[in-house]
VONUNU-340280 format. One record per atom (N, C-alpha, C): x, y, z; residue in three letters. Coordinates in pm, whole numbers, plus 50000, padded with zeros to 5 digits. Layout:
BEGIN
XYZALA;...
This chain:
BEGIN
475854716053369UNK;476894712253276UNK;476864721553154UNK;477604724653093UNK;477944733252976UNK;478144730052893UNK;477254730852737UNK;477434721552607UNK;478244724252538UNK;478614719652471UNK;479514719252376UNK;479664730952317UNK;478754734452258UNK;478404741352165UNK;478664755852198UNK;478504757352353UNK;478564771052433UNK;479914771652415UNK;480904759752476UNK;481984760852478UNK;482864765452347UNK;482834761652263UNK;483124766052084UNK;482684775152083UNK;481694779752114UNK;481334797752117UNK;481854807452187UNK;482084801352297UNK;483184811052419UNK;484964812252393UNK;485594795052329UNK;486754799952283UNK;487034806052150UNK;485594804552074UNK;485764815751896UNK;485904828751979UNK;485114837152053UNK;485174849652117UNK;486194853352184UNK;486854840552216UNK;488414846452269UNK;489324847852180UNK;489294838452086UNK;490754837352010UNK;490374847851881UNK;488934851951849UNK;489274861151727UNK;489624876351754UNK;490064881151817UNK;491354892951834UNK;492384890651801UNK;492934876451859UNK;494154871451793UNK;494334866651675UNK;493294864151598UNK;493354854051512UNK;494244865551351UNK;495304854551302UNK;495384865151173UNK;494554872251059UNK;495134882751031UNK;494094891450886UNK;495084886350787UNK;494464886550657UNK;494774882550558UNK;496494887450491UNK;497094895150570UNK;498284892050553UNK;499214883650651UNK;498504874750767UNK;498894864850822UNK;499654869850959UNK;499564883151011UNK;499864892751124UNK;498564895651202UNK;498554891551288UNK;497734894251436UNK;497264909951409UNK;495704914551379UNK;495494927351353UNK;496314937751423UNK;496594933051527UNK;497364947651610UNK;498384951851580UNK;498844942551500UNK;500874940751484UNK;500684945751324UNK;499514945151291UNK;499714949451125UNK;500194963451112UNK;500914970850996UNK;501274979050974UNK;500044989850905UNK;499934998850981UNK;499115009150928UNK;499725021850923UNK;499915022850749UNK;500995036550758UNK;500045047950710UNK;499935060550752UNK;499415065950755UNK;499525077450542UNK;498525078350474UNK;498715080850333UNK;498915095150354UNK;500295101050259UNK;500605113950275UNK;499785124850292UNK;500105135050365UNK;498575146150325UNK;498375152150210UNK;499475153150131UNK;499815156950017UNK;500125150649905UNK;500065149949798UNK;500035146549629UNK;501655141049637UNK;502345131249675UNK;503625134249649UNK;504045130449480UNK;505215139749421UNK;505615137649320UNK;505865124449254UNK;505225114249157UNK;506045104849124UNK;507465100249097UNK;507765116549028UNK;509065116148987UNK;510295118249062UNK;510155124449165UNK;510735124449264UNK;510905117449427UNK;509715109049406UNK;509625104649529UNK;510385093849580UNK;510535091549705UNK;511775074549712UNK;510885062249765UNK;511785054549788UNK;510855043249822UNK;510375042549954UNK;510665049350032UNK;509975050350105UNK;508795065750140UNK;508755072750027UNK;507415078450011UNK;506435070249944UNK;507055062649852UNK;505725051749765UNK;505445041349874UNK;506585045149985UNK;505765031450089UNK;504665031550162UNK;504435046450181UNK;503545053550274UNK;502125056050199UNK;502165048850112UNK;500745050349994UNK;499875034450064UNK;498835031150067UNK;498285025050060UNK;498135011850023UNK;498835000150056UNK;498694989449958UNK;499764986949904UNK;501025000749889UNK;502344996849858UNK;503114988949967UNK;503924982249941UNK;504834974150021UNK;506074982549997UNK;507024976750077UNK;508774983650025UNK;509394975149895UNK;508564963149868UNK;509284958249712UNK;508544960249609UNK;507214962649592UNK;506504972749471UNK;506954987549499UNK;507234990249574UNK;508055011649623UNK;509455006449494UNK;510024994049530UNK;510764998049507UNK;511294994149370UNK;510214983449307UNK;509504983449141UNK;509544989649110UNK;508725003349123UNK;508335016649042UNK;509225026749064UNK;510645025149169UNK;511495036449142UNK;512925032049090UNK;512885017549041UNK;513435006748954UNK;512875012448794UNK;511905011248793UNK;510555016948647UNK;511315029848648UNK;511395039048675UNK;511755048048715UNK;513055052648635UNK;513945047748712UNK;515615047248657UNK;515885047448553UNK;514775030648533UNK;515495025848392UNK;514875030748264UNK;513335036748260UNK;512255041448161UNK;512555055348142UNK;513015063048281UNK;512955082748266UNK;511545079648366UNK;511835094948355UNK;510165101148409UNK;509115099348381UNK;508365094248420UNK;506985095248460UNK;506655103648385UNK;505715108948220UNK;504785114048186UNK;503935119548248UNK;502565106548326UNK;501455104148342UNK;501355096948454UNK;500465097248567UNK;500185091348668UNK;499685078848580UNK;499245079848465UNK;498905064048456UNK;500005056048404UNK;501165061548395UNK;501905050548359UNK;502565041448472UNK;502185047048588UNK;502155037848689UNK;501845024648656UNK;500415022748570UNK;499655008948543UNK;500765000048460UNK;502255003848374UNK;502904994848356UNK;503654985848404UNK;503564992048593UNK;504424980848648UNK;503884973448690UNK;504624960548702UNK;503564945048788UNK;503774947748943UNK;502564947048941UNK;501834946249090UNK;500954956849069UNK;500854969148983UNK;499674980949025UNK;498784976548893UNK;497754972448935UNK;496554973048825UNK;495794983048841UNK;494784982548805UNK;493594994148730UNK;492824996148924UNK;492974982648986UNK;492084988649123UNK;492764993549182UNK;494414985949220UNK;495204993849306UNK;495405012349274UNK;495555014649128UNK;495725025149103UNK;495085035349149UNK;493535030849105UNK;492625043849150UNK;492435044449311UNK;493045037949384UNK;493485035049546UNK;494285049049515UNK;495335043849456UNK;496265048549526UNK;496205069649427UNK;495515070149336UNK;495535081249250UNK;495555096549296UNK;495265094849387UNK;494705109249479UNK;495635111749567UNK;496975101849582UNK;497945106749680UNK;498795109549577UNK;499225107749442UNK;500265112949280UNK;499465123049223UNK;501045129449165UNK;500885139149112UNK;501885139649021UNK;502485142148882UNK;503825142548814UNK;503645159048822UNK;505295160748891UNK;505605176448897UNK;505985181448767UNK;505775193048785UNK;506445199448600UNK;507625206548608UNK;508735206848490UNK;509775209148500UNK;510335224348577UNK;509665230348630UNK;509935237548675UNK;510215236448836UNK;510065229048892UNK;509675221849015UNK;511305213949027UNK;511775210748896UNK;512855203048989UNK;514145211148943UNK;513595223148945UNK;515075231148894UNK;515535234849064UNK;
């Protein structure tokens, strides 16, 4: 006969492949977008280059090219940190894929 206990152990080992990750999608089905190879421009980039960053979604992409419009250009990669949703951890995530181009660049 087979205890209990085996049994709860044999269906945890089945069902955790399936089971959801913390954005509530079956690991396989989650979205893994791959982070640019390159620095892309803040100031130029669209929402769907800020989508391809790490941790961005398509409605923070599309916060910061909202920030964007309505503020001017981007200075400073850190002024990223004024919009809601990028704090101080997401940032340094995401720091190494930005770059603000210089005016010569968007002539």
């Amino acid at each position: 006969m087979i205890s209990s206990g085996f049994l709860a152990l044999a269906l945890c080992a089945i069902a955790a492949p399936l089971a959801p990750g913390p954005e509530g999608l079956p690991k396989e089905t989650r979205r893994t977008a791959e982070a640019p190879a390159t620095a892309i421009d803040i100031n130029r980039a669209t929402v769907e280059d800020f989508s391809k960053l790490p941790g961005i979604g398509p409605k923070l992409a599309q916060r910061i090219v909202a920030f964007r419009e309505k503020h001017g250009p981007f200075r400073r990669v850190e002024d990223l940190l004024a919009i809601r949703g990028i704090g101080h951890k997401k940032w340094k995530k995401i720091r190494p894929y930005l770059r603000v181009g210089t005016d010569s660049e968007a002539r």
